[in-house]
BALOBA-1460 file (C-alpha; in Angstrom, 3 decimals):
// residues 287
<rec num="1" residu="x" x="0.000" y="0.000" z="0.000"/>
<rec num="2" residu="x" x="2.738" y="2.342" z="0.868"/>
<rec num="3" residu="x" x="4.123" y="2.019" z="-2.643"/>
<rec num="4" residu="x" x="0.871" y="2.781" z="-4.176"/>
<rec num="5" residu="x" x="0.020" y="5.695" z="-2.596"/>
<rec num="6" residu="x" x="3.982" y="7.134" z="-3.389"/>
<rec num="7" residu="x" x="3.268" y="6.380" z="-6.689"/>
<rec num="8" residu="x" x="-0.407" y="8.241" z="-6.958"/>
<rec num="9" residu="x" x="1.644" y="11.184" z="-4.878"/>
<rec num="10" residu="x" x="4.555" y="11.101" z="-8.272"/>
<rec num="11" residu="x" x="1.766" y="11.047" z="-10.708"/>
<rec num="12" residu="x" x="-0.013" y="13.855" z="-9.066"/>
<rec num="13" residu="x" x="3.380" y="15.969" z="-8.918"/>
<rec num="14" residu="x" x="4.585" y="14.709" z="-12.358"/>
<rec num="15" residu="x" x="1.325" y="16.322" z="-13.966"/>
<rec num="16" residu="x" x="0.904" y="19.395" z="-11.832"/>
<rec num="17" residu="x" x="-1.806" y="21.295" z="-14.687"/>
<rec num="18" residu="x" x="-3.787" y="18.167" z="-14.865"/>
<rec num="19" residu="x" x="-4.122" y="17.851" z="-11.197"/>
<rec num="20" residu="x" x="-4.685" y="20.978" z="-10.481"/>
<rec num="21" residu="x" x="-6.989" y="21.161" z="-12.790"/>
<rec num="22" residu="x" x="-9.200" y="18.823" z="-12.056"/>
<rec num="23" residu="x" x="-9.117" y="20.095" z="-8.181"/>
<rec num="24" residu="x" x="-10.160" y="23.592" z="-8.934"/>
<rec num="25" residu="x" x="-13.013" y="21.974" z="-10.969"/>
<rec num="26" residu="x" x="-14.225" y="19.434" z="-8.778"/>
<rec num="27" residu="x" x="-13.425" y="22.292" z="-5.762"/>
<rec num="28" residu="x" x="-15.942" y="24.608" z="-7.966"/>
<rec num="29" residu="x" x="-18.264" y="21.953" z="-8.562"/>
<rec num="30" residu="x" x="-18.721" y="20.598" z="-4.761"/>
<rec num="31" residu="x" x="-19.081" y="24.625" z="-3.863"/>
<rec num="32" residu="x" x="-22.113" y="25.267" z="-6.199"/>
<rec num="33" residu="x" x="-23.664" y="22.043" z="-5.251"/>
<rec num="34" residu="x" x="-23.366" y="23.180" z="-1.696"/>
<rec num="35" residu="x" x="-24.556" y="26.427" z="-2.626"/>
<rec num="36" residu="x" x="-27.529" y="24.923" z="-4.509"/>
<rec num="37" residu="x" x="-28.526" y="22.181" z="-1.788"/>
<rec num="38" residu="x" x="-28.418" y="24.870" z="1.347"/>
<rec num="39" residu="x" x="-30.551" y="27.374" z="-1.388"/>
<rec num="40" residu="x" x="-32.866" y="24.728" z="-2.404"/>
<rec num="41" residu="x" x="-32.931" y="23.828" z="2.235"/>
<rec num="42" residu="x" x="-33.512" y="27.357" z="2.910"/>
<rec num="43" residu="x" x="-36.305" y="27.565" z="-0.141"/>
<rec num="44" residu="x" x="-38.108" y="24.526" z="0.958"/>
<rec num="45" residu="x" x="-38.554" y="26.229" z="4.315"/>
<rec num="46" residu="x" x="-39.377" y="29.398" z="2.849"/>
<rec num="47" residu="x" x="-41.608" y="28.175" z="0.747"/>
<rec num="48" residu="x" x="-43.127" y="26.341" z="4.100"/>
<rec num="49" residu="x" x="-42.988" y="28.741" z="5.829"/>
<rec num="50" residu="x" x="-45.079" y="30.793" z="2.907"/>
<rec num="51" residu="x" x="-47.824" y="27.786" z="2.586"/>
<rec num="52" residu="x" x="-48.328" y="28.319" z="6.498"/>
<rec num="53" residu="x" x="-49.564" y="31.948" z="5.669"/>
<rec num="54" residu="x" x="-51.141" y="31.705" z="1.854"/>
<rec num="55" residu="x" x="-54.921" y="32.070" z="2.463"/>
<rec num="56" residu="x" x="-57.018" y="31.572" z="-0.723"/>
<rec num="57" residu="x" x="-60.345" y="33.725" z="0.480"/>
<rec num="58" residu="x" x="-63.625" y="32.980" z="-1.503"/>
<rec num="59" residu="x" x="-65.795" y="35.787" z="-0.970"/>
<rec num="60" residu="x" x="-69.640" y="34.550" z="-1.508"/>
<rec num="61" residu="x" x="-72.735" y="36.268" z="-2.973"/>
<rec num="62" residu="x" x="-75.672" y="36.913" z="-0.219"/>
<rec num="63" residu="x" x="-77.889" y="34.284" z="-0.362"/>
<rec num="64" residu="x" x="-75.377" y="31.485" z="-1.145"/>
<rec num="65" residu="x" x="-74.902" y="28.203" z="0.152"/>
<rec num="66" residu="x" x="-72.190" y="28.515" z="2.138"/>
<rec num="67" residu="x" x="-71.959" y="25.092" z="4.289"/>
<rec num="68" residu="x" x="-72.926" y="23.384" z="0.721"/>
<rec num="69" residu="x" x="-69.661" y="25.153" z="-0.588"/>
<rec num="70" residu="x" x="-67.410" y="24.431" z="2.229"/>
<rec num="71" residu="x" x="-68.282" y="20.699" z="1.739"/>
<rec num="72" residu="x" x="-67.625" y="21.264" z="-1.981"/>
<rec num="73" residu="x" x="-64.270" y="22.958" z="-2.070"/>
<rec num="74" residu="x" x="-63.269" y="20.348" z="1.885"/>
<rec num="75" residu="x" x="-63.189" y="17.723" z="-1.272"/>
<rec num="76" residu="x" x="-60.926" y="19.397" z="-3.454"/>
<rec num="77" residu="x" x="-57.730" y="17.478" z="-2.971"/>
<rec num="78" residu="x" x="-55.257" y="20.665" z="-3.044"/>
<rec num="79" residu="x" x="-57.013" y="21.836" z="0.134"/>
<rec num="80" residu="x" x="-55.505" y="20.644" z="3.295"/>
<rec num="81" residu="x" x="-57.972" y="23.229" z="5.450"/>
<rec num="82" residu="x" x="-60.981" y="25.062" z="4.977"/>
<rec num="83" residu="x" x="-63.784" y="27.251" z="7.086"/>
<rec num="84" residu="x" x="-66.368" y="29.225" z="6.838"/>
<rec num="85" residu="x" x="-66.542" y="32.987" z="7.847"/>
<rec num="86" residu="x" x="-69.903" y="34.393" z="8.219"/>
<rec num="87" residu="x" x="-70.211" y="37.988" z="7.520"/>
<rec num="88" residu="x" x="-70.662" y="38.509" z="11.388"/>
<rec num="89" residu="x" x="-67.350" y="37.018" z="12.204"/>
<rec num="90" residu="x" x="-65.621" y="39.406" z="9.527"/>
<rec num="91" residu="x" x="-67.201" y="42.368" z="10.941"/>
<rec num="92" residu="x" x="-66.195" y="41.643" z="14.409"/>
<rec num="93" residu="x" x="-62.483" y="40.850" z="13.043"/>
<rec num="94" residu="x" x="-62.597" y="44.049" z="11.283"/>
<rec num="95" residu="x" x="-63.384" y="45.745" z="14.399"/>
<rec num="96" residu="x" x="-60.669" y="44.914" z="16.833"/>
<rec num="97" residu="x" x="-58.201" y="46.306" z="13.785"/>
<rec num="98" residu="x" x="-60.855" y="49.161" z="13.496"/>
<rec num="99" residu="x" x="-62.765" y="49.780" z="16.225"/>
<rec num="100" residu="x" x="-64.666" y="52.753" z="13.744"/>
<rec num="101" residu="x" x="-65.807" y="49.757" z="11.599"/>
<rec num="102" residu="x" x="-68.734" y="48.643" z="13.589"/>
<rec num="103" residu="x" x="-69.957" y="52.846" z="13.531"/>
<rec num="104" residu="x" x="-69.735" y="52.614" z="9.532"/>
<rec num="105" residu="x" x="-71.411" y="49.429" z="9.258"/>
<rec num="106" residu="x" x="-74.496" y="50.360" z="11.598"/>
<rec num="107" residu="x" x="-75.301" y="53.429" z="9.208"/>
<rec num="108" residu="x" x="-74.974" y="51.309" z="6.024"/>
<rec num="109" residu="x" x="-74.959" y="48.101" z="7.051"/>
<rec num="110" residu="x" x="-72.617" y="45.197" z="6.901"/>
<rec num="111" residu="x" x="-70.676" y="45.572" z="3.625"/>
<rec num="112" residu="x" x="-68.873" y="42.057" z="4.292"/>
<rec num="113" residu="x" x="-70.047" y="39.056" z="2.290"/>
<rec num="114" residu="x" x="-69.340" y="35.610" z="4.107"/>
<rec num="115" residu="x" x="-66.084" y="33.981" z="3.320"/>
<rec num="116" residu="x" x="-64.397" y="30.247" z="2.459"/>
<rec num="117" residu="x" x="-60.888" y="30.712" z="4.262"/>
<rec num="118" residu="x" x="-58.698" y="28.157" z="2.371"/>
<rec num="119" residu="x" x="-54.992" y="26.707" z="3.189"/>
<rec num="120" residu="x" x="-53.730" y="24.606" z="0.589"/>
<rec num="121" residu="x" x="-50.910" y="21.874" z="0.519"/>
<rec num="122" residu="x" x="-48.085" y="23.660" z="-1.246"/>
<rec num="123" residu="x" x="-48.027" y="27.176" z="-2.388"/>
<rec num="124" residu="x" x="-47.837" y="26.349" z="-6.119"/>
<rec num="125" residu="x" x="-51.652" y="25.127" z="-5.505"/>
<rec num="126" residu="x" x="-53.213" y="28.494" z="-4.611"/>
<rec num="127" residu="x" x="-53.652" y="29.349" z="-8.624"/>
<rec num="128" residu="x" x="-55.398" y="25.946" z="-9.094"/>
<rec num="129" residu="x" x="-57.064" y="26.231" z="-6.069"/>
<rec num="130" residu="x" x="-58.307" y="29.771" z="-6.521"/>
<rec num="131" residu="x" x="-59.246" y="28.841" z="-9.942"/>
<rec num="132" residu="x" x="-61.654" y="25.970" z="-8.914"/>
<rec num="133" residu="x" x="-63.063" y="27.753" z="-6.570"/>
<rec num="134" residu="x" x="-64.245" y="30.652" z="-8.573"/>
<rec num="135" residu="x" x="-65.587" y="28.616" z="-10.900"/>
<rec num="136" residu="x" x="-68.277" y="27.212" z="-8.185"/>
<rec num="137" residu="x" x="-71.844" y="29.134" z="-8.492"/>
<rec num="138" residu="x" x="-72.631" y="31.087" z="-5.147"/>
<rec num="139" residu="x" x="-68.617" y="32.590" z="-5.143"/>
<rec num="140" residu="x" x="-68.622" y="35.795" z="-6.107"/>
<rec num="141" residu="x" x="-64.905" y="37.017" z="-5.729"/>
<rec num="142" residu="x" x="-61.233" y="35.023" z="-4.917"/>
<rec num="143" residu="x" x="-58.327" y="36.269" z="-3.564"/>
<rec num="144" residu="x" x="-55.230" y="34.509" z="-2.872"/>
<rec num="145" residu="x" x="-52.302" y="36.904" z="-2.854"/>
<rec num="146" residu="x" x="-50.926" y="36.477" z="-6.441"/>
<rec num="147" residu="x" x="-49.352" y="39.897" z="-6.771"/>
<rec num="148" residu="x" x="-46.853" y="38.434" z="-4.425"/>
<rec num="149" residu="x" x="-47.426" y="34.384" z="-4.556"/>
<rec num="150" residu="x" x="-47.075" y="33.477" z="-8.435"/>
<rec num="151" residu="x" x="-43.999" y="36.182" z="-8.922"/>
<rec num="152" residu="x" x="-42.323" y="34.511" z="-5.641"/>
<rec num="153" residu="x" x="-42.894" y="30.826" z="-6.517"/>
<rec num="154" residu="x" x="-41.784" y="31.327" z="-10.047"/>
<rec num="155" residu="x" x="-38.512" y="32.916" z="-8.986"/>
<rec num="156" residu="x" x="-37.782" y="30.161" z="-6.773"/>
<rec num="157" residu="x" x="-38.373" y="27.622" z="-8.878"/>
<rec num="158" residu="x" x="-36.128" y="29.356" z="-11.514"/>
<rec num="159" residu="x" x="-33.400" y="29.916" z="-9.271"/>
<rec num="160" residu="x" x="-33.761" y="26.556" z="-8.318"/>
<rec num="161" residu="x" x="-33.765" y="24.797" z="-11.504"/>
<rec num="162" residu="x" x="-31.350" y="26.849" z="-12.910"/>
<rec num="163" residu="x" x="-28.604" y="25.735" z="-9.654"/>
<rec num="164" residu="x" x="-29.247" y="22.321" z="-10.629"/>
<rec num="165" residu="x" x="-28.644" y="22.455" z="-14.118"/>
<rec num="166" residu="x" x="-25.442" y="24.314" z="-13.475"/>
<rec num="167" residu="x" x="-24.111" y="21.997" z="-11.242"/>
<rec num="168" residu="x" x="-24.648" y="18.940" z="-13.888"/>
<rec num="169" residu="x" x="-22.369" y="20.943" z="-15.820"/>
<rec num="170" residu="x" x="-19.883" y="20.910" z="-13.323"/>
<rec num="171" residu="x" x="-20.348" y="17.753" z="-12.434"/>
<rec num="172" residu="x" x="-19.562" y="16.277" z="-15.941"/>
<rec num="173" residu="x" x="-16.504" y="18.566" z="-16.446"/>
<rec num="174" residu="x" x="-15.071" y="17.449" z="-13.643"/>
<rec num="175" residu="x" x="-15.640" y="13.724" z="-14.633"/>
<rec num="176" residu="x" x="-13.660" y="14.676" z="-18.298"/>
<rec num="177" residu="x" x="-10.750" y="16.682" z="-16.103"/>
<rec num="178" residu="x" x="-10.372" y="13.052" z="-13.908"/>
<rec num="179" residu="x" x="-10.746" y="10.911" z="-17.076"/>
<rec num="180" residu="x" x="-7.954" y="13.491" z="-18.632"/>
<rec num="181" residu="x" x="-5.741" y="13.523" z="-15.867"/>
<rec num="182" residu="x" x="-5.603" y="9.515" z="-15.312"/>
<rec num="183" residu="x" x="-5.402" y="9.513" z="-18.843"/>
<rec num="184" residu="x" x="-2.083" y="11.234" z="-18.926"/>
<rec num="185" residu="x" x="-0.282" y="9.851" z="-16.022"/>
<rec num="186" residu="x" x="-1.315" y="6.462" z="-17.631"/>
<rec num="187" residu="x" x="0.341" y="7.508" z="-21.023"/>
<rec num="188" residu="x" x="3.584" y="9.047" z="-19.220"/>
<rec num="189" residu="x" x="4.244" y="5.585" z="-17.405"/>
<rec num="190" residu="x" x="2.974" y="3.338" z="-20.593"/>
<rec num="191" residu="x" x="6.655" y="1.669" z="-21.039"/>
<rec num="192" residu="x" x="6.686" y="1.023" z="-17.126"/>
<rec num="193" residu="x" x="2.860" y="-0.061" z="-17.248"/>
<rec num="194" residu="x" x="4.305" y="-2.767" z="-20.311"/>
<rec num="195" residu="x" x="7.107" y="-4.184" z="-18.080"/>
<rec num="196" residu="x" x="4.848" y="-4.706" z="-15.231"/>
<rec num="197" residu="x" x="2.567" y="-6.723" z="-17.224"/>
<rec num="198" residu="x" x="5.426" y="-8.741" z="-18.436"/>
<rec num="199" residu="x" x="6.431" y="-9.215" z="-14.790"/>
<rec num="200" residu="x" x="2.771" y="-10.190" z="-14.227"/>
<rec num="201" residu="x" x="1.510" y="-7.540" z="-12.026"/>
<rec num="202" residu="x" x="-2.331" y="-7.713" z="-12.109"/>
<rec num="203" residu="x" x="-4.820" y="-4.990" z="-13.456"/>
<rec num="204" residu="x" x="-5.301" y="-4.141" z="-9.920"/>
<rec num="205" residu="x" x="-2.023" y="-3.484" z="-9.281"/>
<rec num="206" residu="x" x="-1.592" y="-1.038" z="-11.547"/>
<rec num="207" residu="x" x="-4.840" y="0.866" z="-11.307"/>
<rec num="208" residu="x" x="-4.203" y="0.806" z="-7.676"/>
<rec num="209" residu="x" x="-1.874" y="4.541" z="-7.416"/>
<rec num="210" residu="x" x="-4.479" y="6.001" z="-9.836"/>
<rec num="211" residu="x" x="-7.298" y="5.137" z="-7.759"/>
<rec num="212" residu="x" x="-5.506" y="6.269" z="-4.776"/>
<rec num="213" residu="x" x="-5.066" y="9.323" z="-7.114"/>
<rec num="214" residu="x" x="-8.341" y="10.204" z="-7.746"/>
<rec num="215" residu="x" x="-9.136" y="9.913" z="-4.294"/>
<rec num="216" residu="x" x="-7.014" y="12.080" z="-2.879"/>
<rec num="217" residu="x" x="-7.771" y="14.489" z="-5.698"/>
<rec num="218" residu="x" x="-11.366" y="14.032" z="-4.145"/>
<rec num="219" residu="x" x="-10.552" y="14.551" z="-0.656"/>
<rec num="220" residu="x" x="-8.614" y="17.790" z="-1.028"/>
<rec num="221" residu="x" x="-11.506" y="19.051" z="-3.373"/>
<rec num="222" residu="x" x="-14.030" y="18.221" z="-0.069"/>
<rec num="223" residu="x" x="-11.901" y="19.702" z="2.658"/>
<rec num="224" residu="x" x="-11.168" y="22.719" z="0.264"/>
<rec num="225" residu="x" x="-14.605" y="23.694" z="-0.661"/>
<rec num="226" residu="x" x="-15.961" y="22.783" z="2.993"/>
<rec num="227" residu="x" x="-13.429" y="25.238" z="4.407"/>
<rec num="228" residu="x" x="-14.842" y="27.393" z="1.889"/>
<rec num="229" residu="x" x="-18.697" y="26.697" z="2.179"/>
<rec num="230" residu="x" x="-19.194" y="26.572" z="5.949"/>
<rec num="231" residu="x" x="-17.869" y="30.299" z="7.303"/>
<rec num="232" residu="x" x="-19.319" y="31.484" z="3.828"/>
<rec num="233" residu="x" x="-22.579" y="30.419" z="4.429"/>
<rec num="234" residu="x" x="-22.632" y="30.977" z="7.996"/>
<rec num="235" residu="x" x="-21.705" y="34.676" z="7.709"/>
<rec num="236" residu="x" x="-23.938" y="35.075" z="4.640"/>
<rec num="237" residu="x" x="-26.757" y="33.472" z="6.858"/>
<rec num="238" residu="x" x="-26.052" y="35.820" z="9.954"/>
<rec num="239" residu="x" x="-26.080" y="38.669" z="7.553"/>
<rec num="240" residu="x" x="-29.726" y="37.962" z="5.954"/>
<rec num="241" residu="x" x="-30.932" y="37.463" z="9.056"/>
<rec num="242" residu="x" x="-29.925" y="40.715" z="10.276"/>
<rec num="243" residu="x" x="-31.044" y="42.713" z="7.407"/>
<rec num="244" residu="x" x="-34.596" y="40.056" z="6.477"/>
<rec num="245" residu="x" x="-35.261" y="38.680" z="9.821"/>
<rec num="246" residu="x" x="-38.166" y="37.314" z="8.447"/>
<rec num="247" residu="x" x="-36.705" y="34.910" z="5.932"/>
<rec num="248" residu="x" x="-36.432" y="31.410" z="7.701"/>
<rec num="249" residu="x" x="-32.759" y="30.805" z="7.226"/>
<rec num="250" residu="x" x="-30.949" y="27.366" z="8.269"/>
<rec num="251" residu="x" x="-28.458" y="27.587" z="11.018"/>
<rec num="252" residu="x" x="-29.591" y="24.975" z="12.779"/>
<rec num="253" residu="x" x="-26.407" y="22.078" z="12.911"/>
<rec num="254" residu="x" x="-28.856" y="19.340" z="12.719"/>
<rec num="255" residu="x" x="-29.823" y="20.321" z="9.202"/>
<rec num="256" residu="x" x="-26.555" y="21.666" z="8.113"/>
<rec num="257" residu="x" x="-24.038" y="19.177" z="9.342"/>
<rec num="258" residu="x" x="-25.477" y="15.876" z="7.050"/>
<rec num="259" residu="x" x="-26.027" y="17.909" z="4.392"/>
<rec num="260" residu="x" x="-22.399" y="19.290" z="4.167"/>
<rec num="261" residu="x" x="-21.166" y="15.401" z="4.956"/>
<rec num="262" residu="x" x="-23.288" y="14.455" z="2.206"/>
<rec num="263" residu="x" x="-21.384" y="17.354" z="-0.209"/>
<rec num="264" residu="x" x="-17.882" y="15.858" z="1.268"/>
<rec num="265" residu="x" x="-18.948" y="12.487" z="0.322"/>
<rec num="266" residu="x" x="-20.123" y="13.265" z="-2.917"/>
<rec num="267" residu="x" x="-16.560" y="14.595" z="-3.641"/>
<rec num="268" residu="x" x="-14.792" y="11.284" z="-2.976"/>
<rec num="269" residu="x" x="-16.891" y="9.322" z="-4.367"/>
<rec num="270" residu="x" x="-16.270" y="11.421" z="-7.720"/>
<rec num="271" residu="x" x="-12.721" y="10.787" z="-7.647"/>
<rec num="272" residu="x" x="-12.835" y="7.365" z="-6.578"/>
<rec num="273" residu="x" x="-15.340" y="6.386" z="-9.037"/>
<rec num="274" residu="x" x="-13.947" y="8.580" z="-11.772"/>
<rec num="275" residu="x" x="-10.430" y="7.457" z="-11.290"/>
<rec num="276" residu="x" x="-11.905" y="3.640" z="-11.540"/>
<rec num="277" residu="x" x="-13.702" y="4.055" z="-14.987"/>
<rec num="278" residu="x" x="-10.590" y="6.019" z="-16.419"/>
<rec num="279" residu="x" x="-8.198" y="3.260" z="-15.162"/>
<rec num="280" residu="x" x="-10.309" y="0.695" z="-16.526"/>
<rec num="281" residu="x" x="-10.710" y="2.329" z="-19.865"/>
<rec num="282" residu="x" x="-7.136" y="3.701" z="-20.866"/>
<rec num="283" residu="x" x="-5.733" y="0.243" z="-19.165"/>
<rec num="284" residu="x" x="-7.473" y="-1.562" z="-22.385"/>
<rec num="285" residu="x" x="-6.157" y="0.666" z="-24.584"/>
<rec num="286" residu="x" x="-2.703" y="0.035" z="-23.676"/>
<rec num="287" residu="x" x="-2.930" y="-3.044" z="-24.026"/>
C-alpha cells in the first residue's frame, strides 16, 4: 500500500496542470452544489414557511350556500384546510383592527359578504385552487395573494432549476478533467505499465496509485470547498438574518451538518469512481 500511494503522490506531482486542474473543478463543482442544496434547504422552508400563511379567500354572494360550498371545495384534494366565515365574524375581526368599523357598518350596514378561508398543501396550488373555486356558483370574488405568490414561486423555482442544471455541468466537467488527468499519467508511465505486465503484475495493481489518485484528488476538493462553504454560508446566513429577519434561514447544525457530509462524500466518491472508470478504460487501450 505504501508504494501505491507514493506512486499516486509522483503522478499527481509529475502532472501538476492536470491535477490541479481537475481540483479547482471538482473544488468549484462541490461549492455550487453546496450552494444549490443549502438554497434549495432554505427555499423549501421558505416556501413552508409561505404555505403556512397563503390564504385563498372565496368571498360569496348573499344568499349562497355557504356550508354546501365548504363541503364542496373540503373535497378538493389541493385543500388541506378550509372554514367558513360568516359575515358577522368578519365584521367583528374588522373591528378589533378598526374599532370605527362597527360605527360605519351600523349606518350602512354590513358591507362584508361571508367567506371560504382556504390553506392549501403547497403554495404552487393556490392558482389551481383559486381557480376551482371561482368557478363554483354562489362565489362571487377570490383572492389569494398572487401579486406576491405566483412572482415569488416562479422565482424560486427558476433559481432553483437553474442551480441544478449548473451543477450537472460541473459535475460532468469534472468527470472529463479526472478521465484526462488519469489519462495522462497512464500515457507518461505506458513503457513502465508494459514491463509490469510482463512481470505479471495484475490490473489491480496497476490501477491501484491512480485510484488512490483520484481519491485524494477528491478529498482535497471536499476539505477545500468545505473550508470554503461553511464560514461562507454561515456569515452570509447571519447577515440575511440581520437585514430580512423574516426569511427562515438554516443555522440549525442538525440540518446543516449531514447535508455538508453528504457534499464531502459526494466529492470522494467522484474521484474514486472517476479514477476507476478512467483506469479501466485507458488500461485496455494500452494493451
Amino acid at each position: 500500500m505504501n508504494y501505491h500511494f507514493r506512486q499516486a503522490l509522483l503522478a499527481m506531482r509529475g502532472n501538476v496542470t492536470a491535477t490541479l486542474a481537475t481540483l479547482m473543478t471538482m473544488t468549484l463543482t462541490l461549492l455550487m452544489l453546496g450552494f444549490v442544496l443549502l438554497l434549495t434547504l432554505n427555499v423549501n422552508r421558505t416556501l413552508s414557511q409561505l404555505e403556512s400563511q397563503v390564504e385563498v379567500a372565496a368571498f360569496l354572494q348573499p344568499g349562497a350556500p355557504g356550508e354546501a360550498l365548504l363541503t364542496q371545495v373540503r373535497a378538493l384534494p389541493q385543500v388541506r384546510e378550509a372554514s367558513l366565515v360568516t359575515s358577522e365574524q368578519v365584521l367583528a375581526e374588522m373591528t378589533q383592527d378598526s374599532p370605527y368599523t362597527r360605527d360605519a357598518a351600523a349606518l350602512v350596514g354590513n358591507p362584508f359578504p361571508d367567506t371560504l378561508r382556504l390553506r392549501v398543501s403547497r403554495v404552487q396550488d393556490s392558482r389551481t385552487v383559486a381557480a376551482a373555486v371561482s368557478a363554483l356558483p354562489g362565489v362571487d370574488d377570490v383572492e389569494y395573494g398572487a401579486g406576491y405568490v405566483d412572482p415569488t414561486v416562479k422565482t424560486l423555482t427558476a433559481v432553483r432549476g437553474a442551480g441544478y442544471a449548473l451543477v450537472g455541468l460541473l459535475l460532468l466537467g469534472t468527470l472529463f478533467n479526472i478521465l484526462n488527468a488519469v489519462r495522462v499519467a497512464m500515457y507518461a508511465r505506458r513503457d513502465e505499465i508494459s514491463v509490469m505486465r510482463l512481470l505479471g503484475a495484475t490490473r489491480g495493481f496497476i490501477r491501484m496509485p491512480h485510484v488512490i489518485e483520484g481519491l485524494l484528488v477528491g478529498l482535497l476538493a471536499a476539505g477545500v470547498s468545505l473550508a470554503i462553504l461553511v464560514p461562507s454560508y454561515l456569515g452570509l446566513a447571519r447577515r440575511v438574518q440581520q437585514l430580512a429577519p423574516v426569511f427562515p434561514v438554516v443555522q440549525d447544525a442538525g440540518t446543516l451538518v449531514p447535508l455538508l457530509g453528504g457534499v464531502a462524500l459526494l466529492g470522494v466518491l467522484i474521484g474514486l469512481l472517476g479514477s476507476l472508470f478512467a483506469t479501466r478504460r485507458y488500461l485496455l487501450e494500452l494493451e
